[in-house]
N, C-alpha and C positions, 0 to 999 in steps of 0.2 A: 530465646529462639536462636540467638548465635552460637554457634557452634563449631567448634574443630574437633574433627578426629583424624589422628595421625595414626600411619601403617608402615610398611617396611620395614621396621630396625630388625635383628635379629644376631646371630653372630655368624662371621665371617674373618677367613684365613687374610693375612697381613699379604697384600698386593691383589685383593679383590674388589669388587666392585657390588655396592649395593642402592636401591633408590630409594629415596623415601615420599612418602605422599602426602600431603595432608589435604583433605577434603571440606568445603568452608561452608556451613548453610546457614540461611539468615541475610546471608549480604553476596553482592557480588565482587568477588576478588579486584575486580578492574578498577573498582573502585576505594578500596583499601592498599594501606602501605603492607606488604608481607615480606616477612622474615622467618630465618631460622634460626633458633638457640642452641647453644648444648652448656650440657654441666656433668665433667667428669666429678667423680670422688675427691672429695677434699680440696676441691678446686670452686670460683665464683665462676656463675653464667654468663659466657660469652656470645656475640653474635656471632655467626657465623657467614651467613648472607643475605641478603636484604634485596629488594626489589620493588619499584614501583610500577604503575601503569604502562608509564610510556618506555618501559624494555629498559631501564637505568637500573645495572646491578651493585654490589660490594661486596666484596670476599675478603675475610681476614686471610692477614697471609697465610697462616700455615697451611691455610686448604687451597688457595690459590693457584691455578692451572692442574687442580685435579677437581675439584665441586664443581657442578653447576647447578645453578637457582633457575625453572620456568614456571610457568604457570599455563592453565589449560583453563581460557575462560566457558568452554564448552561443556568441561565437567566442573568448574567451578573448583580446581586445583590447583595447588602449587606442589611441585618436586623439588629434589633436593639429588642429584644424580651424585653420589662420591665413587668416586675410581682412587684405584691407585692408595687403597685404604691402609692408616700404619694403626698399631695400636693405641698409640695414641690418641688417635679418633674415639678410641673407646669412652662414650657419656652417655648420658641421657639428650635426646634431640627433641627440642618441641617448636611448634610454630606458633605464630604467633602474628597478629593484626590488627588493625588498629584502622578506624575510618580518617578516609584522607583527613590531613591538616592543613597544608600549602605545597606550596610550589619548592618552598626551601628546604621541606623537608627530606632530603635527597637520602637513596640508601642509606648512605655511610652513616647520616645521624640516627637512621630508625635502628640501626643494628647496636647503635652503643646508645641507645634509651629503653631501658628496664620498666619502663610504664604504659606501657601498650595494654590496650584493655580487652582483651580477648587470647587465649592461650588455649593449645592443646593438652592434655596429659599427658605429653609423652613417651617414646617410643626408646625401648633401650637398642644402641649399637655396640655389639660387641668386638671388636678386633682380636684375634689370637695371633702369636708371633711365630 
């Protein structure tokens, strides 16, 4: 019954701006650690931003003061807002969840742990130069 399905990706011109959504049913986000992934081409999957209940986020740098990570516990959402998009952005982006663990488990480590037991599909972003 858990489930993500993620929307937004698409392609878009290199200094644009696109959002991404992913929609959670089965649990309620407030109560899960939520992140986002990407995986370019020939590259391993990276976090990208992470986020827990209490408003605590983490941004790898290279998206850092362009991403932001929120979440809508009214639709039971997390966004993924990128401005300021390079090509390089260009991967696959999926989200991704996982029911609370503790206290310590802060952004920064749910973003760099690969075992979070709940994923979406997938959503490709395109960047053109």
């Amino acid at each position: 019954e858990v489930q993500l399905v993620e929307s937004g990706g698409g392609l878009v011109q290199a200094g644009g701006s696109l959002r991404l959504s992913c929609t959670a049913s089965g649990f309620t986000v407030d109560d899960y650690h939520i992140g986002w992934f990407r995986q370019a081409p020939e590259k391993e999957r990276e976090g990208v931003s992470c986020i827990n209940s209490d408003g605590s986020t983490w941004y790898t740098n290279s998206v850092k003061g362009r991403f932001t990570i929120s979440t809508d516990n009214a639709t039971n959402t997390v966004y993924l807002q990128m401005n300021n998009l390079k090509p390089e952005d260009t991967a696959v982006y999926y989200c991704a969840a996982d029911k609370f663990r503790g206290p310590n488990w802060y952004p920064v480590r749910i973003c760099h742990f690969k075992g979070l037991n709940y994923w979406g599909k997938g959503t490709l972003v395109t960047v053109s130069s």
